[in-house]
C-alpha positions in Angstrom: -132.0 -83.6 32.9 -131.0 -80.2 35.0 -130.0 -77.6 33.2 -127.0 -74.6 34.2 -128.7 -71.3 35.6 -126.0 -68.0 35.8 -127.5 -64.9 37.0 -125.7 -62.0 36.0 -124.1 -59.2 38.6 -126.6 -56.5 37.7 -130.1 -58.7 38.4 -128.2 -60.4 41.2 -127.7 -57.0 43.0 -131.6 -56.2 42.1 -132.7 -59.6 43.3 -131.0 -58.6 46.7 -133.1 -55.2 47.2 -136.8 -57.4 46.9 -138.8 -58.1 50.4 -138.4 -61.3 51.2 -141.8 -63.0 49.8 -140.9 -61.4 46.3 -137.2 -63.2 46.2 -138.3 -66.1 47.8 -141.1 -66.5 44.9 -138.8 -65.6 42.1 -135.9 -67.6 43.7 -138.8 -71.0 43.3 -139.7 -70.0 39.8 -135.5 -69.4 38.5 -135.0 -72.7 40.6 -138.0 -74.3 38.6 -136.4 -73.1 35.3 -133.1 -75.6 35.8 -135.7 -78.6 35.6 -137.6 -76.9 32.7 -136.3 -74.0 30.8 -139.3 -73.5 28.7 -142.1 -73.9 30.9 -145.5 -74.3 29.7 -146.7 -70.7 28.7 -143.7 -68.8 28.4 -143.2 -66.3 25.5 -140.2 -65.6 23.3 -138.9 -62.5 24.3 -138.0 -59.8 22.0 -134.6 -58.9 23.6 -131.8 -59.9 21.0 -129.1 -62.0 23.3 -127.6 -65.1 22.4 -129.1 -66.7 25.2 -132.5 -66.6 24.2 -134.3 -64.7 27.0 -137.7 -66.0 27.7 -140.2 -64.6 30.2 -143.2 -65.6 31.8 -146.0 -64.9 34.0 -146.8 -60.9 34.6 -144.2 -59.9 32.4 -145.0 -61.9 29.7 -148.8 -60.4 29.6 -147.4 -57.2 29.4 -145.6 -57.6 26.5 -148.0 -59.7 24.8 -149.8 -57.8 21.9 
């Protein structure tokens, strides 16, 4: 099963201003999240949005306490 991916305006224009290895790595991993949107690993984030933010990787290690 796929699932729907929207990225927003604001991180779109953000995406846009990364070298290209940096998109190209985040545009695999966002890509990879419409096959599984809970990836082994990923953390709950604390951001309260309907949606249900999740993060992983880097950014979840540095909110981990």
């Amino acid at each position: 099963m796929n699932y729907s991916l929207f990225i927003l305006p604001r991180p779109q224009k953000e995406l846009a201003q990364l070298n290209a290895g940096a998109f190209a790595r985040l545009r695999d991993a966002i890509r990879e999240l419409t096959n599984d949107p809970r990836p082994p690993g990923c953390l709950k984030s604390d951001t309260p949005r309907k949606a249900g933010g999740l993060m992983s990787g880097a950014a979840s290690k540095a909110v981990t306490r």
